[in-house]
VEXMISE-188655 format. One record per residue (C-alpha): x, y, z. Coordinates in pm, 1 decimal. Example, Ala and Ser with C-alpha at 12.3 -4.5 7.8 and 13.67 -1.06 7.14 Angstrom:
SEMAR | xx | yy | zz
SEMAR | 1230.0 | -450.0 | 780.0
SEMAR | 1367.0 | -106.0 | 714.0
END
This chain:
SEMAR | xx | yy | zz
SEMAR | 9876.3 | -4521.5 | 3715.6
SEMAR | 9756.3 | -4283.6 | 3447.2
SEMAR | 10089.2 | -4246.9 | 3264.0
SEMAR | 10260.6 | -4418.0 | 3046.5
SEMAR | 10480.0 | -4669.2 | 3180.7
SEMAR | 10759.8 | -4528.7 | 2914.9
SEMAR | 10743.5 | -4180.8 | 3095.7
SEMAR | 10798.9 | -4312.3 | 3392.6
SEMAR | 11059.8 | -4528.4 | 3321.8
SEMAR | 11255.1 | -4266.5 | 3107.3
SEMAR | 11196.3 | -3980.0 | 3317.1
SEMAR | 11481.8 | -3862.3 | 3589.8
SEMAR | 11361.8 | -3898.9 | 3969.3
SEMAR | 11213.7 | -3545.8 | 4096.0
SEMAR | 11095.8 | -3383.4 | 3788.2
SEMAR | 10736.6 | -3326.0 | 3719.3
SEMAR | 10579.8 | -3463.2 | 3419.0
SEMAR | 10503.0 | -3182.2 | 3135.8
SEMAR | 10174.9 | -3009.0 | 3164.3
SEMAR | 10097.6 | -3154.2 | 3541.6
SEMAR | 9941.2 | -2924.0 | 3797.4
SEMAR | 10167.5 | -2838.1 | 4110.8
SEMAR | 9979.0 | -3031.3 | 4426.9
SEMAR | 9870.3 | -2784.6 | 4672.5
SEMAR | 10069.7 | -2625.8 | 4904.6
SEMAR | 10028.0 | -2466.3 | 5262.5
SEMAR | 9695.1 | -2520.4 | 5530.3
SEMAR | 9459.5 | -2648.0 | 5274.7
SEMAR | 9704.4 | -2927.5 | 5164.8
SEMAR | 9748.0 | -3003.1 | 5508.5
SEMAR | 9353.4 | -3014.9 | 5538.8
SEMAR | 9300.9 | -3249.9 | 5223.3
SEMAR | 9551.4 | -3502.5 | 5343.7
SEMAR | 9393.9 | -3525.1 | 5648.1
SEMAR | 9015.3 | -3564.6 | 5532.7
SEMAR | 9150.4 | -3829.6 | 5287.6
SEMAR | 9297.4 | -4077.3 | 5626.4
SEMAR | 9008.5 | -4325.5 | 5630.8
SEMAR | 8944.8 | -4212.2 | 6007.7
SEMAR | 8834.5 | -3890.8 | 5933.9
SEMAR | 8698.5 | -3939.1 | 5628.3
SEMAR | 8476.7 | -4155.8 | 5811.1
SEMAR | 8389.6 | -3930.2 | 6093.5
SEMAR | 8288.8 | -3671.4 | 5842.0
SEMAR | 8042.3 | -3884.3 | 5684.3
SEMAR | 7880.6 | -3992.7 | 6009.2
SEMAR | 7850.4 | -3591.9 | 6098.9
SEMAR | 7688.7 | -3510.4 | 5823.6
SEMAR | 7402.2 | -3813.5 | 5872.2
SEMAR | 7365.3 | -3711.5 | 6223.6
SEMAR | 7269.1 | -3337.2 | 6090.5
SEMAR | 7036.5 | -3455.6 | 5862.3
SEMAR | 6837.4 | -3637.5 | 6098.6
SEMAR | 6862.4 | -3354.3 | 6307.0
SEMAR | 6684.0 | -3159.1 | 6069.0
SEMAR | 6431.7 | -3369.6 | 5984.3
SEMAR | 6355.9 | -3382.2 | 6364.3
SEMAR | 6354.2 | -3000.2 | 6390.4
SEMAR | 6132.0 | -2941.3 | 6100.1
SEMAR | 5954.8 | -3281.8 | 5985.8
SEMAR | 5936.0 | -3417.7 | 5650.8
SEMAR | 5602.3 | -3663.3 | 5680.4
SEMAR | 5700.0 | -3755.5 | 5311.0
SEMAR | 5986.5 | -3909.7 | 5398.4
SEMAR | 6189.0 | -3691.9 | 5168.6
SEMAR | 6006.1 | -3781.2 | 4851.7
SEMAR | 5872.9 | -3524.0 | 4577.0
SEMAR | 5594.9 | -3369.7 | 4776.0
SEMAR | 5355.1 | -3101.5 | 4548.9
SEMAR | 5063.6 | -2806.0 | 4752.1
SEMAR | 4751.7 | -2740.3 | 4592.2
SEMAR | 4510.5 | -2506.1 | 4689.3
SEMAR | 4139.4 | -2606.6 | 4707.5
SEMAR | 3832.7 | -2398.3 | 4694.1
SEMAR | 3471.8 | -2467.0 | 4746.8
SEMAR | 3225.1 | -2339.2 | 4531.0
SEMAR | 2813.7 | -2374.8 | 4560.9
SEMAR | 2680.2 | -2686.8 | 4304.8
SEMAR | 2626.6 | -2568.3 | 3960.3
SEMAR | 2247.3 | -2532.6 | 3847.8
SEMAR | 2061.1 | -2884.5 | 3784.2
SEMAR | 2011.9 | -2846.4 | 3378.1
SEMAR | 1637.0 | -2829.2 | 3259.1
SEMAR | 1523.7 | -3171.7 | 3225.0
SEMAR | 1578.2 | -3173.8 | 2808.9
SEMAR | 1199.0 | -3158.1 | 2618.9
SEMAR | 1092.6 | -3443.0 | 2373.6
SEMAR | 1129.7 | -3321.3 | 2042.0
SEMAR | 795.7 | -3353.1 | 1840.8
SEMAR | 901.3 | -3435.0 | 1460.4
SEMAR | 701.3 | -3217.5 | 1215.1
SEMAR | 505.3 | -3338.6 | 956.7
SEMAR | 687.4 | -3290.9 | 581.3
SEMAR | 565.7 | -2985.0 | 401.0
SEMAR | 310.0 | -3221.6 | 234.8
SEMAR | 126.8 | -3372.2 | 523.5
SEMAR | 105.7 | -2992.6 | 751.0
SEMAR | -277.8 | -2990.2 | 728.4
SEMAR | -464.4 | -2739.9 | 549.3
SEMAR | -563.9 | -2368.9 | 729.7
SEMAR | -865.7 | -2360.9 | 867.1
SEMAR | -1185.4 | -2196.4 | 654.6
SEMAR | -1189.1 | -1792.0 | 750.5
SEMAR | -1520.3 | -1730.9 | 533.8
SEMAR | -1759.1 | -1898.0 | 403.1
SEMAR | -1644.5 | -1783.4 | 44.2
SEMAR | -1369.6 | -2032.8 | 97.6
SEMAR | -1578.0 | -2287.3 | 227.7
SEMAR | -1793.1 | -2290.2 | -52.8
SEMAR | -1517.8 | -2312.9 | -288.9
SEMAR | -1301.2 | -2588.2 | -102.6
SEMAR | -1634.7 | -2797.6 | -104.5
SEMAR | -1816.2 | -2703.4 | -425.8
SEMAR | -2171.3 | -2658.1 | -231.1
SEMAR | -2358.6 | -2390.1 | -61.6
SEMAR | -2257.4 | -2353.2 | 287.4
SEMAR | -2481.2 | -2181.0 | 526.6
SEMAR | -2378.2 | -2073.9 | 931.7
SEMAR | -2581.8 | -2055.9 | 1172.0
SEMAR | -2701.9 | -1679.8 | 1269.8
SEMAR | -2383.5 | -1559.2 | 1508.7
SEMAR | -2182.6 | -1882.5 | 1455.1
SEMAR | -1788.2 | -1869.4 | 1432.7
SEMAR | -1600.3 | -2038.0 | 1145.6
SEMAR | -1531.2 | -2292.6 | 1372.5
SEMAR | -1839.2 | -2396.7 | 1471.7
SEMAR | -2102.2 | -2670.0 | 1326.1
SEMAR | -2218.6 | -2568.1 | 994.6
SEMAR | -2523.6 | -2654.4 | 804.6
SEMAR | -2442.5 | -2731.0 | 381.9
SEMAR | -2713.6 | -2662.2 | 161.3
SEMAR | -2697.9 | -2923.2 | -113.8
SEMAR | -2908.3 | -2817.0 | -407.0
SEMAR | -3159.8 | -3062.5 | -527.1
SEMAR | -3064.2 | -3254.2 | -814.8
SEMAR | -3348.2 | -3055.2 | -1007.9
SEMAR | -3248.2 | -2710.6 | -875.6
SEMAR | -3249.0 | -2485.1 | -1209.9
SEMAR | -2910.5 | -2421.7 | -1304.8
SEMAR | -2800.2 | -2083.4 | -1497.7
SEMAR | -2663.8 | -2079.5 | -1813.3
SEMAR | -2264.9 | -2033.4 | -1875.4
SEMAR | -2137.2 | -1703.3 | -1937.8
SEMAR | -2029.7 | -1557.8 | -2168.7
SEMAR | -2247.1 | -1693.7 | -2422.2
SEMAR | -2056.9 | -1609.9 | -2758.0
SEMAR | -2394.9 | -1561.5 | -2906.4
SEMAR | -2454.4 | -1322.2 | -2657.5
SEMAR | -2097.6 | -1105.3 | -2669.9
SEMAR | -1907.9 | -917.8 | -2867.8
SEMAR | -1569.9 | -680.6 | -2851.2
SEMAR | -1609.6 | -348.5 | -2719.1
SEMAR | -1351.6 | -53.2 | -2650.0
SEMAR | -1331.7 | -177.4 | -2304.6
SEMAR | -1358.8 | -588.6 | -2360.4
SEMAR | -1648.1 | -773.8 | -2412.0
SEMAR | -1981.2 | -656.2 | -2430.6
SEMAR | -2343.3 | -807.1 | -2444.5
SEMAR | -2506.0 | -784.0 | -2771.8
SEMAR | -2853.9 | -920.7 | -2889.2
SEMAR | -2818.8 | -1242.8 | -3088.3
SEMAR | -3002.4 | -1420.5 | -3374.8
SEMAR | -3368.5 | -1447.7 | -3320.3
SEMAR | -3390.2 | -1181.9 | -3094.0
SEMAR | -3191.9 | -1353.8 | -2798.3
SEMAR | -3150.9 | -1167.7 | -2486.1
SEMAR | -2918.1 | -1150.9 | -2212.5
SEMAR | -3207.1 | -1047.3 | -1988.0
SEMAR | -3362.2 | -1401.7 | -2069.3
SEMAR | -3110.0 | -1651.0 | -2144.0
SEMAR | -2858.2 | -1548.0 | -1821.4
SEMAR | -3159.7 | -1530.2 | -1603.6
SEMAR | -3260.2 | -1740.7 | -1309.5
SEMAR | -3572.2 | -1995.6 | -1407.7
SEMAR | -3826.8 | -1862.6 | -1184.0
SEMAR | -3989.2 | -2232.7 | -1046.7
SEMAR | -4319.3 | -2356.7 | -1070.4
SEMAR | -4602.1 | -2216.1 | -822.1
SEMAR | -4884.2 | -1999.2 | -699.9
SEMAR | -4931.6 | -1709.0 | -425.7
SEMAR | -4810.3 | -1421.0 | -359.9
SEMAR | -4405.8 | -1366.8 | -475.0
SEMAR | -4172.9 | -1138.3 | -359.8
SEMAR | -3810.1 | -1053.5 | -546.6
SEMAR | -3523.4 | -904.9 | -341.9
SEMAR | -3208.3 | -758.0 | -486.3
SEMAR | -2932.8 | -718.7 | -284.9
SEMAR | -2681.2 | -428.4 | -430.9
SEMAR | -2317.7 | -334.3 | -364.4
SEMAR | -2136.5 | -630.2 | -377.9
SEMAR | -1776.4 | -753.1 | -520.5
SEMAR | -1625.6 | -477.8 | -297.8
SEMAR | -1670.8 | -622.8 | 90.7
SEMAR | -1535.6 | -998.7 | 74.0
SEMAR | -1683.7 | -1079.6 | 380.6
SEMAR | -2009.7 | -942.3 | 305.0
SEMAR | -2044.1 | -1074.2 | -67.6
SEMAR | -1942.8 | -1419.6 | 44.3
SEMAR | -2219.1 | -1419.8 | 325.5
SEMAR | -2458.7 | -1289.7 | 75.8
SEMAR | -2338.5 | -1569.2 | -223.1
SEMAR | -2371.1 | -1839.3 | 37.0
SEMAR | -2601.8 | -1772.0 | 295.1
SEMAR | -2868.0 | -1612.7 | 105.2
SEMAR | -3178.9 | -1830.7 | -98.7
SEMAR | -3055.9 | -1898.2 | -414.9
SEMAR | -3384.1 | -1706.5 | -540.6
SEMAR | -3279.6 | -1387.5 | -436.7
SEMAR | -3058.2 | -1156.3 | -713.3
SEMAR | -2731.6 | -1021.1 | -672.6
SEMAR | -2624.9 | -688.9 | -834.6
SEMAR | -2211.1 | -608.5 | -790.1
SEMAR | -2083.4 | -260.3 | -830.5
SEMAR | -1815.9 | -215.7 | -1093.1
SEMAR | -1499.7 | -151.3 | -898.3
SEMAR | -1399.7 | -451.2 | -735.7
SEMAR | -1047.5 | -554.7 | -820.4
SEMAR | -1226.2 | -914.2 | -872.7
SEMAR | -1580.0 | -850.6 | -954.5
SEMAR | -1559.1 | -1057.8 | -1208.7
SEMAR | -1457.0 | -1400.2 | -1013.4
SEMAR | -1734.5 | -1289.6 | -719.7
SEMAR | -1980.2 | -1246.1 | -987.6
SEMAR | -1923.9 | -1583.5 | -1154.5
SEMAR | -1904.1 | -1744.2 | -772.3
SEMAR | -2268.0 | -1579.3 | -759.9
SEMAR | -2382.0 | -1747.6 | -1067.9
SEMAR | -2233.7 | -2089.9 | -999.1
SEMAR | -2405.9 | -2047.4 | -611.4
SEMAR | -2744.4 | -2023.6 | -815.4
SEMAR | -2803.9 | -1672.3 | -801.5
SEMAR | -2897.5 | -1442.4 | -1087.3
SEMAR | -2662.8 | -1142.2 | -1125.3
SEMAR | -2715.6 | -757.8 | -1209.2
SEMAR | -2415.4 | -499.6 | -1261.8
SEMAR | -2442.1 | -171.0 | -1109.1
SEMAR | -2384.2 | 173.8 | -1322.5
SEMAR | -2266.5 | 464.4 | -1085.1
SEMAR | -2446.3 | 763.4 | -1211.3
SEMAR | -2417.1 | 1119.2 | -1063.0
SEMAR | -2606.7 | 1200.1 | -762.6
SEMAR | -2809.0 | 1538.1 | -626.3
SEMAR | -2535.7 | 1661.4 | -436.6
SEMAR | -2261.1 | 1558.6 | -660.4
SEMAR | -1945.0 | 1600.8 | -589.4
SEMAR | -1999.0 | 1558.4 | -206.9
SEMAR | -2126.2 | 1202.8 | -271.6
SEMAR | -1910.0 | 1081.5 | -542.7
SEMAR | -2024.1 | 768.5 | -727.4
SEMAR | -1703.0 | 639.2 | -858.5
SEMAR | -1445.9 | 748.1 | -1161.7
SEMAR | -1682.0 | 630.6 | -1469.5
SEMAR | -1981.6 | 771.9 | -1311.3
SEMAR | -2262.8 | 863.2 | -1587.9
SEMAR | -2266.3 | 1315.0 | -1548.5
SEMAR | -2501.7 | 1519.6 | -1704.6
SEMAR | -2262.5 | 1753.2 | -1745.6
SEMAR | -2068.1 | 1483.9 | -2036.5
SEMAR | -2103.6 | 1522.2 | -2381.0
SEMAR | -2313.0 | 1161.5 | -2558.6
SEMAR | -1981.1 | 1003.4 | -2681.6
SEMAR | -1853.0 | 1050.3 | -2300.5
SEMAR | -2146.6 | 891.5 | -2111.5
SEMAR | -2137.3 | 631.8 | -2394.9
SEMAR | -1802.3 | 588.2 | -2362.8
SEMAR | -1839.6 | 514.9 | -1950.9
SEMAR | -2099.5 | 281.8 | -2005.3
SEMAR | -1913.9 | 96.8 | -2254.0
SEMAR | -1669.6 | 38.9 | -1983.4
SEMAR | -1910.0 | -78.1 | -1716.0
SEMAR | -2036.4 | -333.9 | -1929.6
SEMAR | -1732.6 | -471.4 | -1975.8
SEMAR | -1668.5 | -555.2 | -1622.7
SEMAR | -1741.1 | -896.5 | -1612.0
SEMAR | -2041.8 | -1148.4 | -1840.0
SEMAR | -2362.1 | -1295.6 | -1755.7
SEMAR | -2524.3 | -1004.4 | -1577.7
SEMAR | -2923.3 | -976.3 | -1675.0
SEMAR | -2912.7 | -612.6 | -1640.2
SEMAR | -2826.1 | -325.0 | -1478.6
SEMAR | -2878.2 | -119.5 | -1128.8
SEMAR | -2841.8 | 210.0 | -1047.4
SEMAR | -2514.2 | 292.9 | -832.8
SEMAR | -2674.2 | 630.9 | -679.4
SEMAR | -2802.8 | 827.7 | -995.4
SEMAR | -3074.1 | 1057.6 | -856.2
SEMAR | -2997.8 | 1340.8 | -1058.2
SEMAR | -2887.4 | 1188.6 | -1367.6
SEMAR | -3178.0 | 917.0 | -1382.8
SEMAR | -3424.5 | 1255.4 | -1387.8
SEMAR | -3185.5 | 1409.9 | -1665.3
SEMAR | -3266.0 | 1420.4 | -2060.0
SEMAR | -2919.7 | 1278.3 | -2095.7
SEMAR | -3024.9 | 944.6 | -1940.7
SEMAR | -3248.6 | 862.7 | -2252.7
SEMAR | -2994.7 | 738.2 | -2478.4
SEMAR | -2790.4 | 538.7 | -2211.5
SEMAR | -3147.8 | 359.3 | -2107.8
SEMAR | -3210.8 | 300.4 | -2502.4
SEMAR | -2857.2 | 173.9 | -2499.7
SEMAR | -2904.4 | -76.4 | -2215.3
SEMAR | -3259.9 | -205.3 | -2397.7
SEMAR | -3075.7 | -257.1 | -2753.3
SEMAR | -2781.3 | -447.7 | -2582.9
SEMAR | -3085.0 | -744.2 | -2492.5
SEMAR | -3022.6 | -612.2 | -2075.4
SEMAR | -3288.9 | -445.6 | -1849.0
SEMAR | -3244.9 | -162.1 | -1610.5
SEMAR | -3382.6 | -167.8 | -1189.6
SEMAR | -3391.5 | 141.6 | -1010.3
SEMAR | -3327.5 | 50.8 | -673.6
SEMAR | -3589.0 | 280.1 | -490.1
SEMAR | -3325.1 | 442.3 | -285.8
SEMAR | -3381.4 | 759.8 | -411.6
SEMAR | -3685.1 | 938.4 | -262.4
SEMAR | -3931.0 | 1055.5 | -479.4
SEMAR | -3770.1 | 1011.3 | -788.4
SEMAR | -3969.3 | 1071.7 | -1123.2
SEMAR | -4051.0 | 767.2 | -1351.5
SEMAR | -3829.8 | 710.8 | -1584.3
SEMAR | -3816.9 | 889.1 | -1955.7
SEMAR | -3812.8 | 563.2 | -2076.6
SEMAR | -3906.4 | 649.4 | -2433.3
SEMAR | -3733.4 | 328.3 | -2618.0
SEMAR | -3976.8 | 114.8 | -2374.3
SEMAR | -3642.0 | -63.7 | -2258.9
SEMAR | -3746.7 | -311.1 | -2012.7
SEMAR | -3759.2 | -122.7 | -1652.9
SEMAR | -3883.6 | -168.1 | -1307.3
SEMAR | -3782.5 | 22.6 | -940.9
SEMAR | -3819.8 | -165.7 | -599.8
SEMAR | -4088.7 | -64.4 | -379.6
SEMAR | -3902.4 | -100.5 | -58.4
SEMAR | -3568.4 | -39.0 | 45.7
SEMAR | -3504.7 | -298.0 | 357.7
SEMAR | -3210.9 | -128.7 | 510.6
SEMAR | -3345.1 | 230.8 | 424.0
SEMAR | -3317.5 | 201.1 | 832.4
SEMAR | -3027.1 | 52.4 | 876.0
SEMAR | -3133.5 | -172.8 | 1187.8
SEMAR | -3248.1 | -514.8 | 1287.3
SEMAR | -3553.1 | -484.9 | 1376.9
SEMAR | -3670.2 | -175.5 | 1123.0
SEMAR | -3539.1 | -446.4 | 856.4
SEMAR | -3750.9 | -734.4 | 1000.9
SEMAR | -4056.4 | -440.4 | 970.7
SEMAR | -3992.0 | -391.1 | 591.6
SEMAR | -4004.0 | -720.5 | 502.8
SEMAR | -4295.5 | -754.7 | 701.6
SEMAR | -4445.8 | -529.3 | 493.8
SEMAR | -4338.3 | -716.1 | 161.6
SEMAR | -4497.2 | -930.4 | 224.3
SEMAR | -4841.4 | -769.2 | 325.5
SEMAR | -4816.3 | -613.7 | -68.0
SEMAR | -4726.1 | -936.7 | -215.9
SEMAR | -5039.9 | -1085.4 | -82.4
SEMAR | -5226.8 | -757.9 | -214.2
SEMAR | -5098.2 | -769.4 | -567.9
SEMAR | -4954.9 | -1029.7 | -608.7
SEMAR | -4558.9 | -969.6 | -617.6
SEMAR | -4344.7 | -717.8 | -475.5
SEMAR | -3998.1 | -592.4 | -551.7
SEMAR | -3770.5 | -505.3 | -289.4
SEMAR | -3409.5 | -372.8 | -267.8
SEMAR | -3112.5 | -357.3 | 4.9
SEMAR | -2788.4 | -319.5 | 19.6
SEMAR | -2535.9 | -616.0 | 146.1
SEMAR | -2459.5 | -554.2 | 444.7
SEMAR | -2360.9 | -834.1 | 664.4
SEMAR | -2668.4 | -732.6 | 883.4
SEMAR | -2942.7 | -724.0 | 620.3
SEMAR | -2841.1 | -1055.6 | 504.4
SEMAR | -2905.9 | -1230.8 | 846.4
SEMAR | -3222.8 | -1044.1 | 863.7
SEMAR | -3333.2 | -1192.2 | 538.8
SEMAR | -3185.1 | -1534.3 | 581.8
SEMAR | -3419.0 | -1537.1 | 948.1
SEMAR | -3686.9 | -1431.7 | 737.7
SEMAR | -3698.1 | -1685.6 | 472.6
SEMAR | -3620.8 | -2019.9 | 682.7
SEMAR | -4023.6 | -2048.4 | 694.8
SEMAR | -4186.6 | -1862.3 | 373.1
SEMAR | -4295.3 | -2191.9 | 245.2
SEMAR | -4528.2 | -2219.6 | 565.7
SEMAR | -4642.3 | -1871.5 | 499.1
SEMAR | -4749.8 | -1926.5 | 142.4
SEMAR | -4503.4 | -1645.9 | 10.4
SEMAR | -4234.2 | -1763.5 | -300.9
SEMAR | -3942.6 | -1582.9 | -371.3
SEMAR | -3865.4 | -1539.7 | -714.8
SEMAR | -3591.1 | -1367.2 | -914.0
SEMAR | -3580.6 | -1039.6 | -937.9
SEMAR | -3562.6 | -1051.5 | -1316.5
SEMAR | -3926.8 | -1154.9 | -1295.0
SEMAR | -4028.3 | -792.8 | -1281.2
SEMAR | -3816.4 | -700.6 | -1630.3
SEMAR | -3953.6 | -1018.1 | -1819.2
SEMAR | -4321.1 | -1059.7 | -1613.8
SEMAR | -4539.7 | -871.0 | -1889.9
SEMAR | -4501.7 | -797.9 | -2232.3
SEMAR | -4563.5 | -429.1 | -2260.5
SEMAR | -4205.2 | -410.7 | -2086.8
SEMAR | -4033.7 | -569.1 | -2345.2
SEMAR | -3811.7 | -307.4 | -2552.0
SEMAR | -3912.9 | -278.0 | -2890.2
SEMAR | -3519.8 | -236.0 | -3010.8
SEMAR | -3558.4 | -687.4 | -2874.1
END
């Protein structure tokens, strides 16, 4: 019973309670009291189980009823096998990465501190042969010599010092002990080619002279490389040509068509390129060597303590004016005046059929990479042969009648 007992008791027979819903009335009261008799009631449920296994006959449920999910599944070809991964090779620290290999033999020789000499057509990576000098090799004197030098317009300059001491001799390569016939080569044009003035400073005899044109932008370190090699160095002093301005000698070329002061003040500037040079070389200078104006640059060069080479490369060229007696000399052959193998091999042939006729010979060339092999195939056997090579400053300080009287 859901009401209170005092409602019941208290309320008159027949009279609905306040706020009660009115049972049904008609068929579907009549229908409700029926399915609540426990007969039919019970018949219902069974009905209802027999049409559930009905439908599970007619349409299957393998699950049994339970929570059942459908997934679709697609086949797809195996992915690519990975690349097996590489073993990873640690690099050395920044420290430890060995050094680049040698590209010239300029860098050889000044990794190692000695003279290193290839083999004719060898690669940098090839066997090398190092040329030690003996332990009583003459050695060349440091440069500058303050006794030697003094400030110029341009930088330093050489100068005569006290007691009449000369660049020419004091910068000059001892020529060594010995008889027969000598022979002096020159090789011009360097400190512009690397390659070809490092072949020359370190595969050529330490006897044979080196003479570097003014321009390179480090003439000064390839000249002192030179000296330290053993060689004996010469600057070069571009001077104007016969068919000036088609050949063009450089911007401080020596004119004849300058004023003095001019030309002075150009040669003031070459020979402040760089110290310990015994003298100078022409640098082309056909026309102006044969000019009047040339006097008082040669008289210049012989009162500075230097002397001056003409190179022989100009053909029939007059002697020099050399009035001031500065001391002089020109090469008699000019290797490369054929600029092949075997016409170079045929020159110095001939040098040395004149060195064993009077004695000594001076010869020129110019640096190329080809003349220095020549010469270098040349030498390996002079010693057999009797010949010496010599400086080339031998033929400026050889007799006395060259020396300049301004010494």
């Amino acid at each position: 019973m859901t009401e209170p007992a005092d409602d019941i008791l208290t309320r008159p027979l027949g009279v609905a309670a306040a706020g009660a819903k009115a049972p049904p009335t008609g068929r579907a009261a009549g229908l409700i009291a029926r399915a609540r008799q426990p007969r039919v009631a019970a018949g219902l449920g069974a009905g209802c189980l027999v049409a559930a296994l009905g439908l599970v006959f007619a349409f299957g449920d393998p699950q049994a009823g339970e929570p059942s999910a459908r997934a679709m599944i697609e086949l797809r070809d195996p992915p690519p096998a990975k690349p097996a991964p590489q073993a990873v090779v640690a690099m050395p620290a920044p420290d430890a990465v060995a050094p680049p290999a040698q590209r010239s033999a300029e860098e050889v020789e000044t990794a190692s501190g000695v003279t290193v000499v290839r083999p004719p057509g060898s690669a940098p990576s090839e066997a090398v042969v190092i040329r030690v000098p003996p332990a009583n090799a003459p050695r060349l004197a440091a440069a500058p010599d303050p006794r030697l030098t003094e400030p110029g317009r341009h930088g330093l300059m050489p100068r005569i010092g006290e007691g009449r001491l000369r660049a020419l001799d004091v910068y000059a390569r001892p020529d060594e002990p010995g008889t027969g016939p000598r022979i002096a080569i020159l090789v011009t044009g360097l400190g512009i080619g690397q390659s070809a003035t490092a072949a020359a400073t370190a595969r050529l005899p330490q006897a044979v002279s080196l003479a570097f044109a003014p321009y390179g932008n480090e003439v000064e370190r390839a000249a002192a490389r030179a000296r330290d090699a053993g060689h004996e160095v010469f600057l070069q002093l571009p001077m104007e040509p016969f068919d000036y301005p088609d050949s063009d000698p450089g911007p401080q070329a020596l004119l004849t068509a300058l004023k003095g002061p001019e030309n002075a003040d150009r040669l003031a500037w070459v020979l402040a390129r760089f110290p310990g040079y015994v003298g100078l070389v022409n640098l082309m200078g056909g026309k102006m060597m044969g000019d009047p104006a040339f006097e008082p640059i040669l008289r210049e060069i012989g009162a500075r303590g230097l002397g001056f080479v003409d190179d022989g490369t100009v053909p029939k060229s007059p002697p020099l004016a050399n009035k001031s007696r500065t001391p002089s000399a020109r090469a008699e052959i000019v290797l490369d005046a054929t600029p092949r193998p075997d016409a170079i091999d045929a020159e110095l042939a001939r040098a040395e059929g004149l060195a064993r006729s009077n004695s000594f010979v001076l010869v020129s060339t110019g640096g190329s990479l080809m003349a220095v092999d020549r010469i270098v195939r040349w030498a390996r056997d002079l010693d057999a042969r009797g010949i010496r090579l010599v400086p080339a400053s031998v033929a400026l300080r050889g007799t006395p009648k060259r020396v300049s009287k301004a010494d």
